[in-house]
C-alpha positions in Angstrom: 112.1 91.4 84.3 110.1 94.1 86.0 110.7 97.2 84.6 109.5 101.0 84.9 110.8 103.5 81.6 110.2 107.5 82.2 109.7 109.5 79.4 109.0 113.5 78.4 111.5 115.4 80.9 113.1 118.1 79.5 113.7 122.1 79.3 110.4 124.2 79.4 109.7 128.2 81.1 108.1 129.4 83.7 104.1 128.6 83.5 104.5 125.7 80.6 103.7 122.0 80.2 105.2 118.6 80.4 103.5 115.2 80.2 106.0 112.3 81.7 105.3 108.9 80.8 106.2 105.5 83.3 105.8 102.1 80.6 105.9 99.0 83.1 106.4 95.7 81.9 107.3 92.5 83.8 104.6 92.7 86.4 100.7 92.4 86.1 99.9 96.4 86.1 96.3 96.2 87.1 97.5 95.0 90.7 99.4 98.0 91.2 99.4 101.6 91.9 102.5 103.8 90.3 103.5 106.8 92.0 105.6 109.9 91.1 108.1 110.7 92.8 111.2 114.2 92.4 114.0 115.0 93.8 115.7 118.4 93.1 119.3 119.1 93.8 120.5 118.9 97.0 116.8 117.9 98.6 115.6 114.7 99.5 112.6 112.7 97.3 109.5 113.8 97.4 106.0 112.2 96.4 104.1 114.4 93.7 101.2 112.1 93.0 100.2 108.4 92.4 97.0 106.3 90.7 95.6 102.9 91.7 95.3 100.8 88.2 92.6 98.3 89.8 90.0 101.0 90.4 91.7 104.7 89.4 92.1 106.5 92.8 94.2 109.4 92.7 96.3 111.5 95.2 98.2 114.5 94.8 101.0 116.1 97.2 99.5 119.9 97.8 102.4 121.3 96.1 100.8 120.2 92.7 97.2 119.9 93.3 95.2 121.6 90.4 98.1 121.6 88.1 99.3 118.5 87.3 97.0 115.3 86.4 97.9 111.7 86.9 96.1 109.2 84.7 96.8 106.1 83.3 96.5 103.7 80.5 95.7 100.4 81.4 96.0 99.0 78.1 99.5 100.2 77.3 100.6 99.6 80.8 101.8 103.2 80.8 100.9 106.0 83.9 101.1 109.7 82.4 102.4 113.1 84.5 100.5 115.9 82.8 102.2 118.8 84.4 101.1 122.4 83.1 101.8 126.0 85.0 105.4 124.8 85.9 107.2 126.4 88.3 110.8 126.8 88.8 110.4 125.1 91.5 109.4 122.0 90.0 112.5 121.4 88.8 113.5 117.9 89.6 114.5 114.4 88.4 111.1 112.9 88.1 110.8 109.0 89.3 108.4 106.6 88.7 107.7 103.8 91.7 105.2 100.9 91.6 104.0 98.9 94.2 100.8 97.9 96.6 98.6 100.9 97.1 98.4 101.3 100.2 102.7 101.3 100.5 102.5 104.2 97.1 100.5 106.1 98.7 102.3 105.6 102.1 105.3 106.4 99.8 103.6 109.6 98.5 102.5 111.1 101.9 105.1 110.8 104.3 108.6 112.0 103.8 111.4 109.1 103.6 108.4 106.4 103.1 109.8 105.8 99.3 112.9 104.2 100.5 110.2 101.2 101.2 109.1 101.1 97.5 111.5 98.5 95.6 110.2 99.0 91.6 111.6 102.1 90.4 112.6 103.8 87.0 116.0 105.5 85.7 114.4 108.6 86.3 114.0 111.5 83.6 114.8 115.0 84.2 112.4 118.1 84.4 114.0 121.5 84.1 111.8 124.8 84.5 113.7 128.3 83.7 112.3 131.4 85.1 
């Protein structure tokens, strides 16, 4: 059964830190890329960032450049979200995605692409007070 698990959402202030975890099993994760996705209250999804496991290529949406850092653990299968200076803003259920690389990163870039990804987790839920 393919399968994506999120992990490390919770409650954290203004200008703290987060790492999310995405554990895949069911699927041979080295021919994938995982993406992360959000989607706050009353908005629609949104790509934050996503890594290629074959060769490590990252991308980042410019709302979280040079704060958060995607990176990933080939031999545990799991993709990390470290997310530091949070903003209220960033407060979102947090979704992990796999899929080819070129359709992440599709997914990641232009709004409403996700809908086109088909692996997805349960979601976890990131909440940043002010």
């Amino acid at each position: 059964e393919v399968q994506l698990v999120e992990s490390g959402g919770g409650l954290v202030q203004a200008g703290g830190s987060l790492r999310l975890s995405c554990a895949a099993s069911g699927f041979t994760f080295d021919d994938y890329a995982i993406g992360w996705f959000r989607q706050a209250p009353g908005k629609e999804r949104e790509g934050v960032s996503c890594i290629s496991s074959s060769d490590g290529s990252t991308y980042y949406a410019d709302s979280v450049k040079g704060r958060f850092t995607i990176s990933s653990d080939n031999a545990k299968n799991t993709v990390y979200l470290q997310m530091n200076s949070l903003k209220p803003e960033d407060t979102a259920v947090y979704y992990c995605a796999a899929g080819d690389p070129g359709a992440v990163v599709a997914g990641i870039i232009t709004m409403g692409f996700y809908r086109y990804l088909e692996v997805w987790g349960q979601g976890t839920l990131v909440t940043v007070s002010s």
